[in-house]
Steps between C-alpha positions, in 0.01 A plus 500: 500500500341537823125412332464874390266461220184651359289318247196618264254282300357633146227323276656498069208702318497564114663828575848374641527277192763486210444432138548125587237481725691502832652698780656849344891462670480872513197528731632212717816699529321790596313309740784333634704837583201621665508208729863547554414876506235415834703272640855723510287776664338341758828342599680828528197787540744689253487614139622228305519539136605183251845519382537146327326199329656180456475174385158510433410168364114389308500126583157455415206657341183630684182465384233746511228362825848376677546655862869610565608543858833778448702435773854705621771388739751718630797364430768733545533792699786743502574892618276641250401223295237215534511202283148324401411141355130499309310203386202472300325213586185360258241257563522172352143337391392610866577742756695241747784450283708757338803557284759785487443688225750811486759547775789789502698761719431842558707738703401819654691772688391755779492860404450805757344807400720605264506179309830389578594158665469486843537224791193252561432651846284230629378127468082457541360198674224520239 
């Protein structure tokens, strides 16, 4: 929608790891709301706060040494609500070609001061 995006790239270390060797799904998720997180901000320059995760889908696994770009796409915006698409994308054998990793939908709403739902107010260029 309208190219709003925002993307962030993250080396796998030993720390971000499972017992299986690979990606934890719980630190990519956290990774991948705080991308959404970024991204539904600097859209609106409001408080945004998640309100739902779906369809979250592991297609592959990620090695530890693999670069992941985490990229969001707005893909829905209504009164209060904004509607983003993340990917995690992994290197394949070399950093030219890459595969999608994780993908899912988050959902965030505006909130004024007193943390109720408000209208998005305004639509950055940025």
């Amino acid at each position: 929608m309208n190219g709003i995006f925002t993307s962030q790239f993250r080396v796998i270390t030993p720390d971000t790891l499972n017992g299986h060797g690979t990606l934890f799904g719980g630190t990519a998720m956290k990774w991948m709301d705080e991308v959404a997180y970024i991204c539904a901000t600097k859209l609106t320059g409001q408080k945004m706060v998640t309100v739902k995760v779906n369809q979250i889908r592991f297609l592959h696994p990620v090695n530890p040494g693999t670069i992941i770009e985490i990229r969001s796409e707005v893909t829905k915006i209504k009164n209060v609500s904004i509607e983003i698409k993340i990917e995690i994308l992994a290197e394949v054998d070399d950093s030219i070609n890459r595969q999608k990793a994780i993908e899912g939908n988050f959902i965030f709403v505006a909130l004024d001061e007193s943390n109720k739902p408000v209208n998005i107010r305004r639509i950055s260029n940025n």
